[in-house]
TORGU-691970 format. One record per residue (C-alpha): x, y, z. Coordinates in Angstrom, 3 decimals. Layout:
BEGIN
X->X; Y->Y; Z->Z;
...
! end
This chain:
BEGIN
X->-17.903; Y->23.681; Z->-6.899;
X->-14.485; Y->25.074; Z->-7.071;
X->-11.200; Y->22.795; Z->-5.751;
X->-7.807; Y->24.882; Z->-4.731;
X->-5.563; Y->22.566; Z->-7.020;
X->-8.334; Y->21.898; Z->-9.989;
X->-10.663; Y->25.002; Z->-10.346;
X->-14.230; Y->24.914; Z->-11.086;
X->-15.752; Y->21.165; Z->-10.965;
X->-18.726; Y->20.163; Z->-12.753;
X->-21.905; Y->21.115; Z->-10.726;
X->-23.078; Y->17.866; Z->-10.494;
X->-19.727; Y->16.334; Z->-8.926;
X->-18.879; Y->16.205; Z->-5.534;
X->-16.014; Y->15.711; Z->-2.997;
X->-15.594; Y->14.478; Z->0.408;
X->-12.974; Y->14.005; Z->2.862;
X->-10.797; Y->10.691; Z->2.119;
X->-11.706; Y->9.667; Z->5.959;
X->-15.432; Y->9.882; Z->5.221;
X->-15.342; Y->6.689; Z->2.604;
X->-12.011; Y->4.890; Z->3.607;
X->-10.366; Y->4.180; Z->6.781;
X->-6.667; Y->2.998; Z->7.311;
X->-6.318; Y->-0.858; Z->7.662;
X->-3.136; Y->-3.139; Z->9.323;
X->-3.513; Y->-6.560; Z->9.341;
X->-0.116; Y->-8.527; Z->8.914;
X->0.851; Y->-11.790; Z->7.205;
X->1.608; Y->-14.700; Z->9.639;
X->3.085; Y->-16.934; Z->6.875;
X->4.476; Y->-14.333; Z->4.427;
X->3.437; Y->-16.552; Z->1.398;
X->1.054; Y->-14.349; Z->-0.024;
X->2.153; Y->-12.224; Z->-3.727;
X->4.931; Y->-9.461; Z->-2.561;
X->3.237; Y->-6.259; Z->-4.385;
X->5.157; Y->-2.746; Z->-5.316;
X->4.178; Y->0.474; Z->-4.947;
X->5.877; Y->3.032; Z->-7.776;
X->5.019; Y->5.917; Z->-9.102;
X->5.800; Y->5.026; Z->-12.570;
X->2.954; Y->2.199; Z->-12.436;
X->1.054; Y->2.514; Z->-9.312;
X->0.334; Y->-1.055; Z->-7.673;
X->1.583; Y->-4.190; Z->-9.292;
X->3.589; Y->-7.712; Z->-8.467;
X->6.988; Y->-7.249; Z->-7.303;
X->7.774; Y->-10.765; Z->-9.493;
X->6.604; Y->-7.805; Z->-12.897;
X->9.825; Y->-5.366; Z->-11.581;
X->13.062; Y->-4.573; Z->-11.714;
X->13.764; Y->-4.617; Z->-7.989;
X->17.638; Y->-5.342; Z->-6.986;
X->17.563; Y->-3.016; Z->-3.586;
X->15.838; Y->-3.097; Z->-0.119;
X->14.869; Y->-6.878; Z->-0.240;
X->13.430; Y->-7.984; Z->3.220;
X->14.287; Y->-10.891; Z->4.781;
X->11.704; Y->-12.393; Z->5.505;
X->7.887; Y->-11.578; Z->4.101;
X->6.310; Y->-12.369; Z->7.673;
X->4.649; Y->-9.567; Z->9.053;
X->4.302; Y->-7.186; Z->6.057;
X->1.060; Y->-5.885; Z->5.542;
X->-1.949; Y->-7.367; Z->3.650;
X->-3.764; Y->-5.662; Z->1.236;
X->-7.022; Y->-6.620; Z->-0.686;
X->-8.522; Y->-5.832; Z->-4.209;
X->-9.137; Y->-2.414; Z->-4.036;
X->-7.757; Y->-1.397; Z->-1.035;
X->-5.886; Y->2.010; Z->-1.829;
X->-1.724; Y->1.945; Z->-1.004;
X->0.357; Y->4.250; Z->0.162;
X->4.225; Y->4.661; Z->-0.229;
X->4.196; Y->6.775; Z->2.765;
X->8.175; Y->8.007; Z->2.020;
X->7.464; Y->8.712; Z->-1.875;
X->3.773; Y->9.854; Z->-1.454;
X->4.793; Y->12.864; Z->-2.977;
X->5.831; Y->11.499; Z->-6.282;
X->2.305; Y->9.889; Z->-6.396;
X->3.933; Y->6.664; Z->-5.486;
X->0.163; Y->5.461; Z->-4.717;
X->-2.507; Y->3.885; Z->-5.967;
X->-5.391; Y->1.017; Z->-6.161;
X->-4.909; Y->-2.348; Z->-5.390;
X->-6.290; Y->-5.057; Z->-8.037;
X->-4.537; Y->-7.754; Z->-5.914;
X->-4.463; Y->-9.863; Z->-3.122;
X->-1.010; Y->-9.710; Z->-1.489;
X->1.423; Y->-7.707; Z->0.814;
X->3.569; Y->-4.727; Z->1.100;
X->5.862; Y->-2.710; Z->2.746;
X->5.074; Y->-2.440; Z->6.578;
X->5.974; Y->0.981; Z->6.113;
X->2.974; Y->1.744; Z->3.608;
X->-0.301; Y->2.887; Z->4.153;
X->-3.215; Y->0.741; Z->3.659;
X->-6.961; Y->1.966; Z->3.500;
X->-10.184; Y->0.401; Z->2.611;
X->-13.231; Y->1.332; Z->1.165;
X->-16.335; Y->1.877; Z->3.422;
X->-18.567; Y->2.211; Z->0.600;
X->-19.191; Y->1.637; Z->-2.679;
X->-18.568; Y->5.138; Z->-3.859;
X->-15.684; Y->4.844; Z->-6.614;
X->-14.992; Y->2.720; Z->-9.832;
X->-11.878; Y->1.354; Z->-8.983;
X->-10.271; Y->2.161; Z->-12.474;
X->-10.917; Y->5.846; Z->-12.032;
X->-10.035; Y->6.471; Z->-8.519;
X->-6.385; Y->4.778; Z->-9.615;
X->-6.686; Y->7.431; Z->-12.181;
X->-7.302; Y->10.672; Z->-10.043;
X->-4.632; Y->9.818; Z->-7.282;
X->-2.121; Y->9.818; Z->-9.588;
X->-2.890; Y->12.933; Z->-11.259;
X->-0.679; Y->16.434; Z->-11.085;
X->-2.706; Y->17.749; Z->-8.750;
X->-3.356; Y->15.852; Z->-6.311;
X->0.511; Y->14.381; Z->-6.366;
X->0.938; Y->18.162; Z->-5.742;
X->-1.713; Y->18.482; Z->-2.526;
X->0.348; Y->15.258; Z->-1.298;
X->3.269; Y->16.953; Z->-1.498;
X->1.757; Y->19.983; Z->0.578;
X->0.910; Y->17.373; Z->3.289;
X->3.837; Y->15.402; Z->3.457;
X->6.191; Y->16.752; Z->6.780;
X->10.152; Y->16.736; Z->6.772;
X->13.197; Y->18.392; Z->6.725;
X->14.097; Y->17.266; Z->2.704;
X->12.611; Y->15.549; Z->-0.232;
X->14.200; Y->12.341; Z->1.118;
X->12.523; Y->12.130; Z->4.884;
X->9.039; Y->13.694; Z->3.187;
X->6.139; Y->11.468; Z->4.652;
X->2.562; Y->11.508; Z->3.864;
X->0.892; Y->10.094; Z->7.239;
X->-2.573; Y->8.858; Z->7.596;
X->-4.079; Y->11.967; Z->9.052;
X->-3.403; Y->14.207; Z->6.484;
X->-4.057; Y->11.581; Z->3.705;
X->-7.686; Y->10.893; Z->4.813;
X->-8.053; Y->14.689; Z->5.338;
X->-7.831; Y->15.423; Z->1.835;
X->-10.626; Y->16.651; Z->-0.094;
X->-11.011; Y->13.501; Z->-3.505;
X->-13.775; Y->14.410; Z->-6.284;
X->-16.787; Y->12.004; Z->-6.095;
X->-18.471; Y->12.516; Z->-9.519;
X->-21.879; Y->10.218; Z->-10.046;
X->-21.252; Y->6.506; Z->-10.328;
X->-22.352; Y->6.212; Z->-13.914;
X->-20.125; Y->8.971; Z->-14.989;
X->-17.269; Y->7.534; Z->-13.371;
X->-17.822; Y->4.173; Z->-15.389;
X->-18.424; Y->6.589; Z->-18.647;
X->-14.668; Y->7.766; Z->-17.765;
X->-12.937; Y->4.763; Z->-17.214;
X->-14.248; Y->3.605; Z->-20.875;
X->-13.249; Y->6.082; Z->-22.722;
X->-9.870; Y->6.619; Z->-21.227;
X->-9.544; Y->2.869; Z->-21.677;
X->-10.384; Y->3.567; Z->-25.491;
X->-8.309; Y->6.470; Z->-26.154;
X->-5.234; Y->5.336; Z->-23.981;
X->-5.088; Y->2.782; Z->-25.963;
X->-4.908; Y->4.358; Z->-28.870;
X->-2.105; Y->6.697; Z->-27.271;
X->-0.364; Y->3.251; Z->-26.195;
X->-0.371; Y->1.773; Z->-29.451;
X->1.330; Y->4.404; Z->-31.641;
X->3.644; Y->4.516; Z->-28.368;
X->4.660; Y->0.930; Z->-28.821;
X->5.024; Y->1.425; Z->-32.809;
X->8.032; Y->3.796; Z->-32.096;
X->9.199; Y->1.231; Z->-29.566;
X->9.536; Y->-1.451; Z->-31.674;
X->10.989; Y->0.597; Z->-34.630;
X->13.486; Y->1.292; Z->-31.882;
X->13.603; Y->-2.562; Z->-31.241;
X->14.606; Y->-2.760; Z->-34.762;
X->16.939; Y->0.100; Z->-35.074;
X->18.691; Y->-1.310; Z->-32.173;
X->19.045; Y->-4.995; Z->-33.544;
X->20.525; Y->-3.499; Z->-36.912;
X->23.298; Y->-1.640; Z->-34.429;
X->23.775; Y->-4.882; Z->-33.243;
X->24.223; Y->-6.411; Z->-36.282;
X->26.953; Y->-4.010; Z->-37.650;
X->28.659; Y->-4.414; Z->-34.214;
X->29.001; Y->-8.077; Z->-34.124;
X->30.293; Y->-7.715; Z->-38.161;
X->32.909; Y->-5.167; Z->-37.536;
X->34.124; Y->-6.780; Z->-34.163;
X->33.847; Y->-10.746; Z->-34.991;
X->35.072; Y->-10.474; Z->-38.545;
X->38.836; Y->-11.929; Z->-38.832;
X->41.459; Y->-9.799; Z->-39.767;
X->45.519; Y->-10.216; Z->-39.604;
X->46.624; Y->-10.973; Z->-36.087;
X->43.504; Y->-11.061; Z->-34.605;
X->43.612; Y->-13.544; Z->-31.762;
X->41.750; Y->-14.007; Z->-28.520;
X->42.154; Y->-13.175; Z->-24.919;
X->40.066; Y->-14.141; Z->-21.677;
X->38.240; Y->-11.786; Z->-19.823;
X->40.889; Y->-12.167; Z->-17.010;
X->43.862; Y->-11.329; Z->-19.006;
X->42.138; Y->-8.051; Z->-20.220;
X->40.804; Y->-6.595; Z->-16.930;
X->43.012; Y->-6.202; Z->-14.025;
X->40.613; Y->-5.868; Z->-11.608;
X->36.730; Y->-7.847; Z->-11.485;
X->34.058; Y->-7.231; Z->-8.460;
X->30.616; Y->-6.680; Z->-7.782;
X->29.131; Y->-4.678; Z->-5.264;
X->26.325; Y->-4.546; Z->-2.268;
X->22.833; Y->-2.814; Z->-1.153;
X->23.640; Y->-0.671; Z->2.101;
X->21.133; Y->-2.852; Z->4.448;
X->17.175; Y->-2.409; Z->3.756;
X->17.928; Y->0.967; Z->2.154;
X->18.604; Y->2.387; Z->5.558;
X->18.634; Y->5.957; Z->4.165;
X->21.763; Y->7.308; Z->6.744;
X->24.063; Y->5.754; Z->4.029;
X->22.016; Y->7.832; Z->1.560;
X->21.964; Y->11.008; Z->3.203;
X->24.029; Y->13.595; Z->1.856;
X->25.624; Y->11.423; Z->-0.869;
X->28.432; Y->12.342; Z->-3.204;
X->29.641; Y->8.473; Z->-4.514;
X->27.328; Y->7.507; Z->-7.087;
X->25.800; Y->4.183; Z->-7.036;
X->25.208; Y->2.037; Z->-9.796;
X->22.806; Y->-0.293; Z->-10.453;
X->21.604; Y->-2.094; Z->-13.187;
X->18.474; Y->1.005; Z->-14.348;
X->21.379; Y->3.286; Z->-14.550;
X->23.390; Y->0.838; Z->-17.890;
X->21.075; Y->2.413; Z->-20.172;
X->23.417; Y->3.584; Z->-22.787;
X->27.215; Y->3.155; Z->-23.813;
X->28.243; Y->6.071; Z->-21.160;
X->27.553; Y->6.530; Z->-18.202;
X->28.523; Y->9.825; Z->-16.537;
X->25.915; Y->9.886; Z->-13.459;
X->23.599; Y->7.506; Z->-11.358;
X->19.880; Y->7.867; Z->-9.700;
X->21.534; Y->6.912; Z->-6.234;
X->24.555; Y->7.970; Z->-4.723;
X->25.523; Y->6.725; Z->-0.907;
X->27.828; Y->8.615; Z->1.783;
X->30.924; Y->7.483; Z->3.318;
X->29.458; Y->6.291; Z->6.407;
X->28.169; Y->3.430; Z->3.895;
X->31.336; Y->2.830; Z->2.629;
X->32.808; Y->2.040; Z->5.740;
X->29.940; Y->0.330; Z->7.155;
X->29.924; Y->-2.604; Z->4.321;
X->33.282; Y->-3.981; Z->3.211;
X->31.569; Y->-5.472; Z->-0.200;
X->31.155; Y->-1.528; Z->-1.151;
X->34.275; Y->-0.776; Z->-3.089;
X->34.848; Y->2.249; Z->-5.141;
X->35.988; Y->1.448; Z->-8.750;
X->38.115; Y->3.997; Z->-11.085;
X->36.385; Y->5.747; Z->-13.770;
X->36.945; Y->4.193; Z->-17.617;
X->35.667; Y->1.159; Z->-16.150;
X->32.651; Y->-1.652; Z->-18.048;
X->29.652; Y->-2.020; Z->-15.846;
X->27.305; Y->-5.161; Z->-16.587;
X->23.800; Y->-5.695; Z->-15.329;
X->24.102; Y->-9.609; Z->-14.306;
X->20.067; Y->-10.638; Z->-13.686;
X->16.669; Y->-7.967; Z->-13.523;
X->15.101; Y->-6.707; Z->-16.258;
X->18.259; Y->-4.987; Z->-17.614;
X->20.290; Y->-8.126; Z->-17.720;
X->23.293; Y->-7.903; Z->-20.076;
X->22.904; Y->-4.151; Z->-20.558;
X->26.223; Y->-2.085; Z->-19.618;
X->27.657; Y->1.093; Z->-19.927;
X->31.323; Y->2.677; Z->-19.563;
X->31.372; Y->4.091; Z->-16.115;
X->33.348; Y->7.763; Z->-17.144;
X->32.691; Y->8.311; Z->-13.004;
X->34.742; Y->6.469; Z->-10.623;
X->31.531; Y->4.934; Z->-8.402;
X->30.762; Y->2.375; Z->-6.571;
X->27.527; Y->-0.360; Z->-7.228;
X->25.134; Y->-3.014; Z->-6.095;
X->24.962; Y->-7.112; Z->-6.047;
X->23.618; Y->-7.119; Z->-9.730;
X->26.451; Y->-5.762; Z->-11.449;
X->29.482; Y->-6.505; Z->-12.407;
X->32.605; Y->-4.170; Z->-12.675;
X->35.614; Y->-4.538; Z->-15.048;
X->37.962; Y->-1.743; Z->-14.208;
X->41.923; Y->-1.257; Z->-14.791;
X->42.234; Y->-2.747; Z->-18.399;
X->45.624; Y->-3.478; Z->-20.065;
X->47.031; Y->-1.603; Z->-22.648;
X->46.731; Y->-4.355; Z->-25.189;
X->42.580; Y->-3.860; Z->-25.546;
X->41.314; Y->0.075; Z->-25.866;
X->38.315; Y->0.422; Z->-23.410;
X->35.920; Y->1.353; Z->-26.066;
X->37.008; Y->-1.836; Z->-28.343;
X->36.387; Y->-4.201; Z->-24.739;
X->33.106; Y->-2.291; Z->-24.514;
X->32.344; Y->-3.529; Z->-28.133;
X->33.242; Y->-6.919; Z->-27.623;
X->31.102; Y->-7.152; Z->-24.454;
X->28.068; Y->-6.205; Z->-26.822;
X->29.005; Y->-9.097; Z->-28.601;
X->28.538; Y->-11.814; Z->-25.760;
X->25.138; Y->-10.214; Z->-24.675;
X->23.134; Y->-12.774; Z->-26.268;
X->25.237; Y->-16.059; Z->-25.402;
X->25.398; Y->-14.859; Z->-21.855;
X->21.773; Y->-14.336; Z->-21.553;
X->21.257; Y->-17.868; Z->-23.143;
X->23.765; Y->-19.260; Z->-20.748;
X->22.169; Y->-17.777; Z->-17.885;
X->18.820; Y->-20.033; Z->-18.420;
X->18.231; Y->-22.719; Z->-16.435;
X->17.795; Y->-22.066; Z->-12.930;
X->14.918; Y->-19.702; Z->-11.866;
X->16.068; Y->-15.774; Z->-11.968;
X->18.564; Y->-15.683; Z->-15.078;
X->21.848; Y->-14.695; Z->-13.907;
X->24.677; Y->-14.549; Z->-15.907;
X->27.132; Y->-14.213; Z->-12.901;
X->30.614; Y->-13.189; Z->-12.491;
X->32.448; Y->-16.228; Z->-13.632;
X->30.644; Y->-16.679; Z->-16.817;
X->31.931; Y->-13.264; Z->-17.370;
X->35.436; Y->-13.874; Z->-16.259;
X->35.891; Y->-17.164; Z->-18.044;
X->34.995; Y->-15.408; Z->-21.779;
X->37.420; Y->-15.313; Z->-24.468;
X->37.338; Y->-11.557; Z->-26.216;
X->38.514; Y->-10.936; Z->-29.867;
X->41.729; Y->-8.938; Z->-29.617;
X->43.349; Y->-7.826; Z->-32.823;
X->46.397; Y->-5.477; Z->-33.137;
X->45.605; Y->-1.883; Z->-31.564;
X->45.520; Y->-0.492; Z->-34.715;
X->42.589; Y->-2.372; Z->-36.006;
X->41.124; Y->-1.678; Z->-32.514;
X->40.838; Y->1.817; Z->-33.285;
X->40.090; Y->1.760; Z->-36.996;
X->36.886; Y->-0.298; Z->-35.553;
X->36.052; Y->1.823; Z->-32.866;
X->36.079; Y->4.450; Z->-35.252;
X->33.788; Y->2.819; Z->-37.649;
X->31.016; Y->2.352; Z->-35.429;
X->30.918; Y->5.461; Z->-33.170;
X->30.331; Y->6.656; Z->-37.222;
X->27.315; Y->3.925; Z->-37.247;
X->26.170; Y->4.327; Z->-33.573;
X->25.769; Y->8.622; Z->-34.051;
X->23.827; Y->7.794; Z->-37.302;
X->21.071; Y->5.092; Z->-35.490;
X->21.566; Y->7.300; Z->-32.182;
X->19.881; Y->10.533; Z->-34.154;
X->16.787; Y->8.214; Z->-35.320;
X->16.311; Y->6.408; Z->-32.042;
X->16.758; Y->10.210; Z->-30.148;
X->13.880; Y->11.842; Z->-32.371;
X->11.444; Y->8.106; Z->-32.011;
X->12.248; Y->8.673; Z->-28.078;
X->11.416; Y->12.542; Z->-28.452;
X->7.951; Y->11.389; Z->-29.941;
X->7.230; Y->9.008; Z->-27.600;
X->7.740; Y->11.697; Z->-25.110;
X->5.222; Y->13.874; Z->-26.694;
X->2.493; Y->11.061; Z->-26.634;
X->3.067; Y->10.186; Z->-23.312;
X->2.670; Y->14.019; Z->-22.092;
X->-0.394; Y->14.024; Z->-24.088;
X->-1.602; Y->11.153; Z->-22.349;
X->-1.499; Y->12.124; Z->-19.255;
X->-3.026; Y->15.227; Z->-19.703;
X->-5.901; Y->14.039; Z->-21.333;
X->-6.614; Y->11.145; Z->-18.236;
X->-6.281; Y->14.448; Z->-16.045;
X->-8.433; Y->16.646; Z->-17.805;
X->-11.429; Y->13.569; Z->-17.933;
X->-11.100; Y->12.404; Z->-14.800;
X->-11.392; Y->16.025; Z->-13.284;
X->-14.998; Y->16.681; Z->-15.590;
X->-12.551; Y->19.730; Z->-17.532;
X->-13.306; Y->17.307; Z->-20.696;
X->-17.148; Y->16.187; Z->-20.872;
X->-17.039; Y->12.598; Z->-22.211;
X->-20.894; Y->11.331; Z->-21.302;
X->-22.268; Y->12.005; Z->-24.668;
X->-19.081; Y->10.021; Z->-26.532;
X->-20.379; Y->7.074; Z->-27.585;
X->-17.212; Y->4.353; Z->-27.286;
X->-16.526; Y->1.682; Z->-30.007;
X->-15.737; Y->-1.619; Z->-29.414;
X->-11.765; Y->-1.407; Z->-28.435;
X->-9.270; Y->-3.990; Z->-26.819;
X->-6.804; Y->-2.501; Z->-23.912;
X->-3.370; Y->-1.817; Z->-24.935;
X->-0.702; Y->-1.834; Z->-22.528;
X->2.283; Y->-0.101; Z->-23.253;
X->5.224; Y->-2.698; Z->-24.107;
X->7.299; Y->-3.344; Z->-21.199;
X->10.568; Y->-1.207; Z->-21.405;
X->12.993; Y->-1.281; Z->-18.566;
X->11.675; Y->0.540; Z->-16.132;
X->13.169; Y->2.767; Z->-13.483;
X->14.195; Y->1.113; Z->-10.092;
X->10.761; Y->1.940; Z->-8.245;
X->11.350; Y->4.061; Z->-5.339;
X->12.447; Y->2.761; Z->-1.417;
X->10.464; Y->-0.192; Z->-0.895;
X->11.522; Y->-0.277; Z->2.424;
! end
């Protein structure tokens, strides 16, 4: 049996039309109480309370759709980055997804989460999906249930999910070794930051946040994502996935004019400005905006500094607070460290000369830990390519795996690492 986007299958495989063992489902919450779920392509289905999600928060959770254990989900607009997959949950999601059930008991879960997600068929989605540019692309239910999905023999399919199970976890493991190394070379960067910076030296005295920066503000989400204030966008806009190292000279989003006159909290800040993720996963991270940009609710913006603190010594400081901020910012339910715990710190500020014979000093440090972390990163890389194209060559029979026989093995996850904001939730 031969498929367009896979070649020759396994004689003893099958496939069948989508519409043939699922049909689309759309019942709607009356209370909206139920677990808010996500649909990414970086991690399939999961609970929106696991994210990073700062953008295109509803309302109200009322009349979202309900989705069961698996029950397969669609993000209809991002279908074609394989933003899809099978539901282990009870819970809701976007009323813009797609929602089908199983009519039969055809497909181990676990591998059926595996094979939508693969190259191929995120490819064949792709094909299917109708619109005038990558952004309006939608995958509707017609053509979804249309599409031809490999049906190998029950038993095999169990035989799959195993040894995936077994050998992704090995994958995942040495994956989170080099993560943690990087945890490590990190904290020592830290270390020889908060030395060089807190150390006291002749004239060093202190100066709040206020009296550094002449300008403080924060930023908004153009309302539910509405993508006309995306369309055709040349401001970039930051939020807090983009503060992922010490400069920042683009962003995954930007948003058009019409958005910047539609919402009077969207300001546009200068470029040599500090950007500061205030709650999410990336809380406390920040970067040095070299753009001038504009940015969402969860970050703060320091822009216009005074000529008594260089930008890159400010930046330093700002490292420096991370921690206490983050402590500071406990408490309440979401951590946030908020604006006026920023405003009301008191910076280090010795004589400008000192300034730059630190700044100096650790750029020297940062390029040396920088190299390691960039070749760890590289590796990771590597095993994660390899990983995925060993789950697609099983779970399309191009790798025989009945006759392995699998040891005993625990699942390893891969260590949580800030993720990428998922794509349009609404």
């Amino acid at each position: 049996m031969n498929m367009p986007w896979y070649g020759e299958l396994p004689e003893r495989w099958e496939t069948h039309r989508l519409k043939f063992n699922y049909k689309e489902v759309d019942y709607r919450s009356q209370t909206g109480d139920e677990e808010m779920l996500s649909v990414s392509h970086i991690t399939g289905v999961t609970p929106r309370s696991q994210k990073n999600v700062t953008m295109f928060m509803a309302e109200s959770n009322i009349g979202l759709k309900i989705c069961k254990p698996d029950d397969i989900v669609v993000n209809t607009m991002w279908a074609w980055m394989a933003a899809l997959g099978v539901s282990a949950y009870d819970g809701i999601v976007s009323p813009s997804y797609g929602v089908y059930r199983p009519l039969k008991d055809l497909y181990n879960p676990k591998y059926l989460n595996l094979l939508l997600r693969t190259e191929g068929y995120r490819a064949e989605y792709m094909r299917r999906s109708t619109g005038i540019r990558s952004s309006r692309l939608r995958l509707y239910p017609d053509q979804f249930l249309d599409i031809q999905f490999i049906v190998p023999p029950r038993e095999e399919q169990d035989q799959i999910v195993r040894y995936l199970d077994w050998k992704v976890s090995q994958i995942n493991k040495l994956i989170n070794a080099k993560r943690r190394q990087i945890g490590l070379l990190q904290e020592h960067k830290q270390a020889i930051v908060n030395g060089a910076v807190t150390r006291s030296g002749d004239g060093c005295t202190k100066d709040k946040v206020t009296r550094v920066f002449r300008v403080i503000g924060s930023g908004t989400t153009p309302t539910n994502g509405n993508q006309k204030y995306f369309e055709n966008g040349t401001i970039p806009w930051i939020n807090s996935s983009d503060l992922k190292s010490k400069e920042l000279f683009d962003t995954a989003h930007r948003v058009n004019q019409i958005a910047i006159d539609s919402f009077s909290a969207l300001k546009i800040f200068e470029n040599n400005s500090i950007v500061i993720a205030m709650y999410g996963a990336s809380i406390g991270n920040m970067s040095i905006a070299r753009i001038s940009y504009c940015c969402n609710q969860a970050c703060c913006c320091l822009a216009d500094i005074y000529d008594k603190m260089l930008l890159e010594y400010a930046y330093l400081a700002f490292c420096c607070c991370k921690d206490s901020w983050v402590e500071s910012s406990k408490g309440g339910g979401q951590p946030n460290i908020s604006q006026e715990i920023i405003r009301q710190t008191w910076l280090p500020l010795p004589p400008l000369d000192e300034q730059y014979k630190i700044v100096a000093f650790l750029d020297e440090q940062y390029e040396r830990v920088d190299k390691i972390v960039g070749k760890l990163n590289e590796e990771i890389s590597l095993l994660a390519e390899y990983r995925t194209s060993l789950i697609s060559d099983v779970v399309t029979g191009k790798l025989d795996v009945r006759g392995v026989i699998v040891p005993e093995y625990g699942i390893i996850e891969v260590v949580a690492d800030n993720e990428p904001l998922e794509n349009s939730d609404k």
